[in-house]
N, C-alpha and C positions, 0 to 999 in steps of 0.2 A: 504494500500500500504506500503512496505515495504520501509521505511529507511533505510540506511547505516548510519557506525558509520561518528559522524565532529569533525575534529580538533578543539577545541578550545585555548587549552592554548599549546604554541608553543613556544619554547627556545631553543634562536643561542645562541653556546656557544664560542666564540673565543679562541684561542691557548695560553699559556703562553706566554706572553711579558716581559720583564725587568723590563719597569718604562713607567709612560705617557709620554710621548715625544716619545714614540714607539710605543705608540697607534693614535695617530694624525701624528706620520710619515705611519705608519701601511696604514690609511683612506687617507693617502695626502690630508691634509685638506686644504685646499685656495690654492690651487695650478691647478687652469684653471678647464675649462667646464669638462675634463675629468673626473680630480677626484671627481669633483658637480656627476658624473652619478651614479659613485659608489656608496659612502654611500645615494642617493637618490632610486637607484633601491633596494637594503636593505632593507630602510625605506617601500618601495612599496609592496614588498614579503612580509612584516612582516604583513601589515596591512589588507592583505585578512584574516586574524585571530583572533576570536573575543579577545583574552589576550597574545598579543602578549609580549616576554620579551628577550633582547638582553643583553647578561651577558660577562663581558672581566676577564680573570683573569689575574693579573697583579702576576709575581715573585716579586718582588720589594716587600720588605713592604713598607708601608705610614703610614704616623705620623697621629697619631689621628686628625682628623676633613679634613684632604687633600682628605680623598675619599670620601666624601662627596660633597666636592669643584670640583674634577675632575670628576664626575658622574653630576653632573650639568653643568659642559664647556659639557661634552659629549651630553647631552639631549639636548643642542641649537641646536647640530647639526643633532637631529633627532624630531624637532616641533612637526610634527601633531600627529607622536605618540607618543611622551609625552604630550601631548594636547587630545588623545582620551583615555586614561589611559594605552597604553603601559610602561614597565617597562624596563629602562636602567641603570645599574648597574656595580658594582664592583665588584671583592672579592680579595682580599689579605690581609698579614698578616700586624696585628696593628703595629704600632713602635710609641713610646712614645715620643723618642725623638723629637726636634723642628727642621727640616730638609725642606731642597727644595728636587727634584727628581731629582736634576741634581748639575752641580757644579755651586759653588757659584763665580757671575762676580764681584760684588762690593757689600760693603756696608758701609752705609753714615749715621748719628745722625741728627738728627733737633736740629738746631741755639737754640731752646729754652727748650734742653733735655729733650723732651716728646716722643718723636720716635725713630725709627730704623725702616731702611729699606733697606732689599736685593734682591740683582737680581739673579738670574740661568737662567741657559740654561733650566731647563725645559719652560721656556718662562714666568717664572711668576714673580713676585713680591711681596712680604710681608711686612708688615707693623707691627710691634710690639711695643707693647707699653715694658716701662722701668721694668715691672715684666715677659720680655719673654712670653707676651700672645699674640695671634695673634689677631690685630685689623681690619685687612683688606689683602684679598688676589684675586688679580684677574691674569688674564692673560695679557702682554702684546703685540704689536705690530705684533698682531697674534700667532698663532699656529708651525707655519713653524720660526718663528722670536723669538727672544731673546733681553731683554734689556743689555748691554755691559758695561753702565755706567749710574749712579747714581747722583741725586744733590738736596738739598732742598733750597727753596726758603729761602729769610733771615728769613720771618717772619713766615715762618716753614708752611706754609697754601698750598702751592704745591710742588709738586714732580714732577721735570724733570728727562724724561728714553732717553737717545739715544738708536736707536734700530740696531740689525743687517742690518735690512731690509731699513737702511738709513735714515728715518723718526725719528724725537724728539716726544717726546710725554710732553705735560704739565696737569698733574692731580693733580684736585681738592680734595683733603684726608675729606673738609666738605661734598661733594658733593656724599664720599662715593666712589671715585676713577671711576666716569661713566663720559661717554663719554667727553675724553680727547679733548683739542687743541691739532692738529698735524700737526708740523713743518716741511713742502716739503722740498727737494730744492739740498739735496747732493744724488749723483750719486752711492754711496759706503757703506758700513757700517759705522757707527757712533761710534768710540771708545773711545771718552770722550767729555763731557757735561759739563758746569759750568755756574751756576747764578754769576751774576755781585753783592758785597757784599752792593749794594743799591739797587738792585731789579729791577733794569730799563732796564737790557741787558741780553742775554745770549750766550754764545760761544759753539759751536763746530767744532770740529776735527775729518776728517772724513780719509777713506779708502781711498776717491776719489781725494788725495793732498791737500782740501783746509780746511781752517779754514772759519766758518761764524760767523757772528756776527746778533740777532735776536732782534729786538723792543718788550720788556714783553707786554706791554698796548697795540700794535696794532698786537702781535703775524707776524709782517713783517718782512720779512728778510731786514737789512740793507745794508750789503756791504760782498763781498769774499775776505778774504786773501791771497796772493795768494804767489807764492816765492820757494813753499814746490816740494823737490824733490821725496820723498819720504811718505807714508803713515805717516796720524799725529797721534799721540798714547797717547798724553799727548796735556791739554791745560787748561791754569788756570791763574785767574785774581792775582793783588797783592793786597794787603791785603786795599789799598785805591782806587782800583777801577781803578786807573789809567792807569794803562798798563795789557795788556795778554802775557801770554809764551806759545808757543806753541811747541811743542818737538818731532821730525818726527821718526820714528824706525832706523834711519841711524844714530840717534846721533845729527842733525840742532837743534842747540839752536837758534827762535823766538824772539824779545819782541818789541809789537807792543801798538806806542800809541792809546790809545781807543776813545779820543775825534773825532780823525781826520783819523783812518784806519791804518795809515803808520806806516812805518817799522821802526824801530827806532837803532835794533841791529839785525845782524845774526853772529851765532858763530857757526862753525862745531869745535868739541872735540874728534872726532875720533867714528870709526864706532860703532852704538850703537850693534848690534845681539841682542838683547831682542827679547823673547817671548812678546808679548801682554801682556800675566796676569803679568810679572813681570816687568812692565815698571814704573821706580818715577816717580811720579806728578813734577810739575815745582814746585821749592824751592826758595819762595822767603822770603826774609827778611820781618816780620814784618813790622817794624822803616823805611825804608830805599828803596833806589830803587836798592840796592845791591839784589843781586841771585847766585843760587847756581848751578854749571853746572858739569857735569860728565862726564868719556871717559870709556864706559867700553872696548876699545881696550887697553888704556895706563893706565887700573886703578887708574885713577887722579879724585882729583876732586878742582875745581878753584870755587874763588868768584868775580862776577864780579860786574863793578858799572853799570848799563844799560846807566849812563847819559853820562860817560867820555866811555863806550865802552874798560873799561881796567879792566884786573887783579888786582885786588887788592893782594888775597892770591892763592896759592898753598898746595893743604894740602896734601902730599906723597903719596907716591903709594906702591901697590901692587909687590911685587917682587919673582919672581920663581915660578909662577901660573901660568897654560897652556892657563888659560879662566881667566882673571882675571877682572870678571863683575862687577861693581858695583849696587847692588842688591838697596840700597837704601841711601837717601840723603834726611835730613830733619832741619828746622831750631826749636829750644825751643820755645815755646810762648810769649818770652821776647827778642827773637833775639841773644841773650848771648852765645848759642851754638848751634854747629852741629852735628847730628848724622850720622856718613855714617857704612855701612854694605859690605863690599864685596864678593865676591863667595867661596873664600879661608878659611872662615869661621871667619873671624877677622872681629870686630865692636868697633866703637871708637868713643870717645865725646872728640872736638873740640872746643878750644876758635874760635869764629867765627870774631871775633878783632883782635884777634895775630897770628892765625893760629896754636898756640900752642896745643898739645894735651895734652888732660886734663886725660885721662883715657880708656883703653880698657875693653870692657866689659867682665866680667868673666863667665868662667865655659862653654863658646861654642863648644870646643873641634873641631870636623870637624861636627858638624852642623852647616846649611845655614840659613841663614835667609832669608825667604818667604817673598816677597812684601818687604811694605814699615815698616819703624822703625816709629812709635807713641809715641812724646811727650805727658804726661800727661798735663791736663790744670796748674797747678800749676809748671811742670817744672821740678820734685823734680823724675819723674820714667821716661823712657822710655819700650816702649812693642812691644814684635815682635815674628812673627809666624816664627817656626824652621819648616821646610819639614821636614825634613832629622828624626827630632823626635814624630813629630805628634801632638808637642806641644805648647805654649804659655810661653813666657818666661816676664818677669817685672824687670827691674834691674832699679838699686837709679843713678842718673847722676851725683852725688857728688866722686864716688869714684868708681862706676861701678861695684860694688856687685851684686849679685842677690838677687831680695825680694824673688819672689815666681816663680815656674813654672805650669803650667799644663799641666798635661799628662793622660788627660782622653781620648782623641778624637781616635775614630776607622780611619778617614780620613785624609791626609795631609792638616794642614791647611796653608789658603793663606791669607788671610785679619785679620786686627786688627784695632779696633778703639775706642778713647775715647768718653763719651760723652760731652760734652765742659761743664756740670759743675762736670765734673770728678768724678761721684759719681758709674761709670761702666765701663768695659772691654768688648767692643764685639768682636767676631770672627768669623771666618766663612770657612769653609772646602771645598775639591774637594767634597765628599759625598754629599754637600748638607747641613752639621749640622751647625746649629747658635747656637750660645750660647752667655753668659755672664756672666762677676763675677762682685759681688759689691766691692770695692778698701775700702771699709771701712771694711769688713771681711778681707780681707787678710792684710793689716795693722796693724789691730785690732790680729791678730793672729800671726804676725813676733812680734809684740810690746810685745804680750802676754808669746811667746817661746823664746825671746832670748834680750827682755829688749832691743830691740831697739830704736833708738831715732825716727822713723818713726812716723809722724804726719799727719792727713791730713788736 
């Protein structure tokens, strides 16, 4: 009897995509029984096949090892046939670089300068160790969700992610970053996170107006702040645990005692208009229960005492600028000074005592500085990401020279940060690109070209 020829080996090939995050929006993944039908009837089609094999090709290049890592997220979602030797795959072009697929939310150092780790929008999370290798990468708070903001516990052992999708997440980095505690309870997105600096509390600041407060050891929510008119975008302890700031997109200056819940101060300083990604962290004083508050409608920025509820100082403003934001606002590690940044392209180191200006920093011309301004741990450098150049810039806080710049990055970058034993520079790009320098090379080499007195 006559046989016909059989299919065996059968390949779906899907259409070019950008990047994954357009392949999991592409599938609508976790998004209701509908979208379960789709890539499940797929999965159904594929398997009347004895070799079966579903191939995506991605535009986008991906940095070596990430299509690996996104061809395995993909394969969960297709079990029995990668379970009966179906093959689920990638092709796109390698990139070398150390990049996310998406832009980059935050990124934050471990207390005991062993880590780094950043968030993007492609929904993932990385974990690098201090030579830029990747130690750990997974996805979080879904497919459909992004983590927003970043935190390491003190004793560096967990990673708090607030997510888009309104849920906290607390993962174990021993545990290999699996199945996470996750924190219910806000209505909105979660746009900043912070460990309490004894490990016993944590705060967020969400979309949905409130601030929480959460018990570490029994992972319970405590108690809602409540006050806020506006979306909260900023919220972060002072440096003895005592009090939280919490900072709403409208400009509400927060500071709530932590023992007891209550409100302690509320200060409006004029409309904030920030974007999210370039919103300050609350600036508070080392030493002191003094802080540091901003107007980017009156480009001011004041120091307040939280206990007496008064000004202390006024440190000038901005004059003849249509938008005159204040882009960022930081205290030294020593409390001794202030960094503020405005839109107008002027950056200035402040006696944070006399309100005296000690120095503007040179060579900024009409580039912006990106995000926040980063003291080094030692005090002696400030660093901060220029949009406008694509670069990384490092100036001395003694007289406001420039050390070094870099201008490597194909992306605008937006983050910078030290590692708190200053032995590195990270940063981080809309493309996605991480990077680092070590501060003992470009020291070692201003010392070297031009007999500087630069020490580290």
């Amino acid at each position: 009897m006559f046989r016909g020829p059989m299919l065996k080996e059968v390949i779906v090939e899907m259409d070019q995509i950008m990047d994954m995050p357009d392949v999991f929006e592409n599938l609508n993944l976790g998004r209701g029984a509908s979208a379960s039908r789709v890539y499940d009837e797929l999965e159904r089609s594929l398997l009347e096949f004895p070799k079966p094999k579903l191939i995506w090709n991605v535009r986008g290049p991906l940095r070596l090892g990430r299509n690996s890592f996104w061809a395995r997220e993909l394969r969960r979602q297709f079990p029995v046939m990668s379970q009966r030797g179906g093959a689920v795959t990638l092709q796109s072009r390698p990139d070398a670089r150390a990049r996310h697929s998406g832009r980059i939310c935050d990124i934050v150092t471990s207390p005991d300068s062993n880590w780094v780790a950043s968030a993007a929008t492609d929904s993932t999370v990385i974990l690098w160790d201090m030579d830029g290798r990747v130690a750990l990468q997974w996805v979080t708070h879904g497919h459909a969700h992004f983590a927003r903001s970043l935190d390491f516990s003190p004793d560096s052992r967990y990673l708090l992610s607030g997510g888009s999708d309104g849920n906290m997440a607390i993962w174990d980095l021993r545990q290999g970053a699996d199945n996470p505690v996750v924190l219910e309870g806000h209505e909105n997105a979660v746009d900043s996170c912070a460990w309490h600096p004894e490990g016993e509390m944590i705060a967020s600041g969400s979309q949905d107006m409130s601030v929480r407060l959460w018990d570490t050891p029994t992972h319970q929510q405590l108690c809602i702040l409540g006050h806020h008119s506006e979306r909260v975008a900023r919220v972060g302890f002072s440096h003895d645990g005592r009090t939280l700031a919490s900072i709403t997109l409208s400009g509400e200056h927060h500071i709530w005692d932590v023992a007891s819940g209550t409100l302690q101060a509320s200060i409006t300083v004029g409309r904030g208009g920030h974007n999210f990604y370039y919103f300050p962290s609350p600036a508070f004083h080392p030493g002191s229960m003094r802080f540091a508050t901003w107007s980017a409608s009156l480009a001011t920025v004041k120091i307040w005492d939280a206990e007496t509820e008064t000004t202390q100082l006024l440190l000038g403003s901005c004059e003849g600028d249509t938008l005159p934001y204040v882009w960022s606002i930081s205290f030294s590690p020593d409390g001794k000074l202030l960094a503020t940044a405005l839109k107008d392209g002027t950056a200035r180191i402040w006696d944070s005592h006399t309100g005296a200006r000690l120095c503007s920093l040179e060579g900024l011309g009409h580039a912006t500085v990106d995000r926040e301004m980063r003291f080094s741990p030692c005090g002696k450098y400030v660093a901060a990401a220029l949009w406008d150049e694509k670069s990384v810039r490092v100036w001395r806080t003694d007289d406001g020279s420039c050390l070094t710049t870099f201008c490597k990055y194909p992306g605008q970058m937006d983050h910078v940060v030290f590692a708190p034993n200053g032995k590195t520079l990270w940063c981080g790009a809309r493309d996605g690109t991480v990077d680092f320098q070590r501060m003992h090379d470009v020291v070692t080499t201003t010392v070297e070209n031009s007999n500087s007195k630069d020490r580290l």
